[in-house]
VOBA-1610 file (N, C-alpha, C; in pm, whole numbers, padded with zeros to 5 digits, always signed):
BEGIN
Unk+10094+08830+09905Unk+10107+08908+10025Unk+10151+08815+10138Unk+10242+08879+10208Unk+10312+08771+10308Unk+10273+08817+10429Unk+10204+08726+10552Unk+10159+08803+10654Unk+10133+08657+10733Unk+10220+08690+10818Unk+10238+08577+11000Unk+10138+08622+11082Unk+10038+08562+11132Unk+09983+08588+11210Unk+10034+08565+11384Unk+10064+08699+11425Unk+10140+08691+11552Unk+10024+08643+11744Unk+09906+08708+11699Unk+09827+08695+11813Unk+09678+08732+11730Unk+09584+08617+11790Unk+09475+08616+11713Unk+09327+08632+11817Unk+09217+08685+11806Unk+09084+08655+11880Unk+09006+08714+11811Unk+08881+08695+11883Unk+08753+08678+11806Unk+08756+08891+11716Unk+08792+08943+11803Unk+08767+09095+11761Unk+08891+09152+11802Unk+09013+09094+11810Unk+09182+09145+11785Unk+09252+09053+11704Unk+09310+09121+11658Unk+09452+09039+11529Unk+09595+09149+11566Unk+09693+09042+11563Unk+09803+09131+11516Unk+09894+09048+11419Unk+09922+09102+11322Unk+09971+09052+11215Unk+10091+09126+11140Unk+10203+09018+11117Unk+10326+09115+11093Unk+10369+09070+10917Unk+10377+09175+10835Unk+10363+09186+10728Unk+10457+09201+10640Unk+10519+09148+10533Unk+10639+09158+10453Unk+10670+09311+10358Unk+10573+09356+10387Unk+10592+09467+10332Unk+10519+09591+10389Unk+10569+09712+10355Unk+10537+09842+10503Unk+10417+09885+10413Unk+10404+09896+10262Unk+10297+09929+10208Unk+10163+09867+10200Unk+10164+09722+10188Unk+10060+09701+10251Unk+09984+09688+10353Unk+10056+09692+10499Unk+10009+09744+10637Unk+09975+09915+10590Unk+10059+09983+10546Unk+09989+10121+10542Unk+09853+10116+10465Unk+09877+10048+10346Unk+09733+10031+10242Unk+09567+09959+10328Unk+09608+09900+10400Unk+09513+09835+10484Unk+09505+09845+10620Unk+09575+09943+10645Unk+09532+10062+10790Unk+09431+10162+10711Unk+09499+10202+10633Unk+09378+10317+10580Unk+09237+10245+10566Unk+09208+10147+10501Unk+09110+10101+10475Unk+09011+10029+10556Unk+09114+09984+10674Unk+09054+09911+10782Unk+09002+10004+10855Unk+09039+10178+10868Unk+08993+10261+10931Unk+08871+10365+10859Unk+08848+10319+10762Unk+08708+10351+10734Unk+08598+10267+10716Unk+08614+10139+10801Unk+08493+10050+10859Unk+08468+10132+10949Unk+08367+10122+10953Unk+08257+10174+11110Unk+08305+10087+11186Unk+08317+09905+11180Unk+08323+09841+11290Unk+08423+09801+11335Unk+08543+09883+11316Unk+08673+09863+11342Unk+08707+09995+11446Unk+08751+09903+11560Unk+08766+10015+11651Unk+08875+10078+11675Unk+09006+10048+11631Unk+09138+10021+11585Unk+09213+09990+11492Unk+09295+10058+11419Unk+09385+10048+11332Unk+09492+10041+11276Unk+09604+10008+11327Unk+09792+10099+11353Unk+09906+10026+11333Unk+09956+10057+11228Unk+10082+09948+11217Unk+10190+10019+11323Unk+10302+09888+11322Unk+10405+10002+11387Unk+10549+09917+11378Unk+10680+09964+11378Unk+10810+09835+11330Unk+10914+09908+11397Unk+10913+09789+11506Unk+11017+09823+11588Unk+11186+09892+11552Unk+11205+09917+11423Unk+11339+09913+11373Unk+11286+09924+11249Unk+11397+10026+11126Unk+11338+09999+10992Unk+11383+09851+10909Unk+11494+09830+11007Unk+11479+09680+10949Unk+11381+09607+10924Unk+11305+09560+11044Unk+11171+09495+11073Unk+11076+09532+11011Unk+11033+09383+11010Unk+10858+09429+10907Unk+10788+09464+11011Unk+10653+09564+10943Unk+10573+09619+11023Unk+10440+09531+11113Unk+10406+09559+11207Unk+10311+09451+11268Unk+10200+09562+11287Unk+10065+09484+11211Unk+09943+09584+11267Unk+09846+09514+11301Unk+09766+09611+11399Unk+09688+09559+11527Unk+09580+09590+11459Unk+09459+09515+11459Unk+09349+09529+11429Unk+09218+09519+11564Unk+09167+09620+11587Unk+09066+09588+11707Unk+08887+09656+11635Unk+08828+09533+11654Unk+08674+09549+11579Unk+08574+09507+11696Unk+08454+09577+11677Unk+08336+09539+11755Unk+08252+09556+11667Unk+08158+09408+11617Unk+08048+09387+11584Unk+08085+09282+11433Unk+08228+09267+11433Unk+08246+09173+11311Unk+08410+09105+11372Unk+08436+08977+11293Unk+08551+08953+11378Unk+08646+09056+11311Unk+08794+09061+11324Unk+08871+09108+11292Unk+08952+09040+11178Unk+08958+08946+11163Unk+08971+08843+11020Unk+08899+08909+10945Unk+08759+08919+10918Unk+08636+08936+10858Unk+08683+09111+10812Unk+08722+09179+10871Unk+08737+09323+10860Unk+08861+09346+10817Unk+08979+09269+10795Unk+09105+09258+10687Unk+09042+09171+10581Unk+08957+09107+10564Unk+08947+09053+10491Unk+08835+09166+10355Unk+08771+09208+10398Unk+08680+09338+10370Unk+08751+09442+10311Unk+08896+09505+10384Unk+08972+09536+10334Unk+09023+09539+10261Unk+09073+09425+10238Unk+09161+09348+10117Unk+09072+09367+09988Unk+08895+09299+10028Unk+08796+09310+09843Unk+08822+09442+09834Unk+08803+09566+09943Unk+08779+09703+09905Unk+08917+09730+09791Unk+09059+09705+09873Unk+09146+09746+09816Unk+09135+09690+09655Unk+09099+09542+09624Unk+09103+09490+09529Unk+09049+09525+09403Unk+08922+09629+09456Unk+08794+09695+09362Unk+08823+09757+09348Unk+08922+09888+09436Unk+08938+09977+09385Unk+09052+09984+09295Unk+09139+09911+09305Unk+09249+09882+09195Unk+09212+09811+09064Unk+09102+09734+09033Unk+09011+09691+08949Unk+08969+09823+08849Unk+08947+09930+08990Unk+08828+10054+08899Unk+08941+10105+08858Unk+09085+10141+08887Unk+09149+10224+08824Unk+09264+10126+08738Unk+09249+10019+08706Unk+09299+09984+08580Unk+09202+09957+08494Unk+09053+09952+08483Unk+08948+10009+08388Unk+09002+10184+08341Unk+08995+10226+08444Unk+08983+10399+08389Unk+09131+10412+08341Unk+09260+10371+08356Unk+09364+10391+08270Unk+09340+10338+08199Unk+09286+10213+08137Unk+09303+10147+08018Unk+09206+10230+07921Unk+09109+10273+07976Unk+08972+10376+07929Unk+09120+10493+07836Unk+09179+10549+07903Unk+09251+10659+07847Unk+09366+10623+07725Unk+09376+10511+07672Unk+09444+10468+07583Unk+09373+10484+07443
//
């Protein structure tokens, strides 16, 4: 996963990403933390990669993409168990 970190603090990130699916995949996910107060990719042009803003209170914002990322990881874990289950 390719991702520049554009502007950083303790409870904001903005981070611009090589690909539009994983800013969409980890907006969704970042927005069902409770402690994420903010969520939103956005790309100036469809050329451009997408840049998303992360804003958290009560964990940093590193910490809450990073949370993200195990969630996404488990759940792609659970569903190549359950396809392989159907073979």
């Amino acid at each position: 996963m390719e991702m520049n970190i554009i502007k950083s603090s303790k409870d904001e990130i903005e981070a611009e990403f090589g690909n539009l699916t994983i800013a969409e995949l980890l907006r969704v996910y970042l927005n069902k933390d409770s402690s994420v107060s903010f969520a939103a990719w956005k790309r100036d042009h469809p050329t451009k990669n997408p840049i998303l803003l992360v804003k958290t209170s009560g964990k940093t914002a590193k910490k809450a993409i990073n949370d993200a990322v195990l969630l996404v990881t488990k759940d792609l874990d659970r569903l190549e168990s359950d396809f392989k289950k159907l073979k």
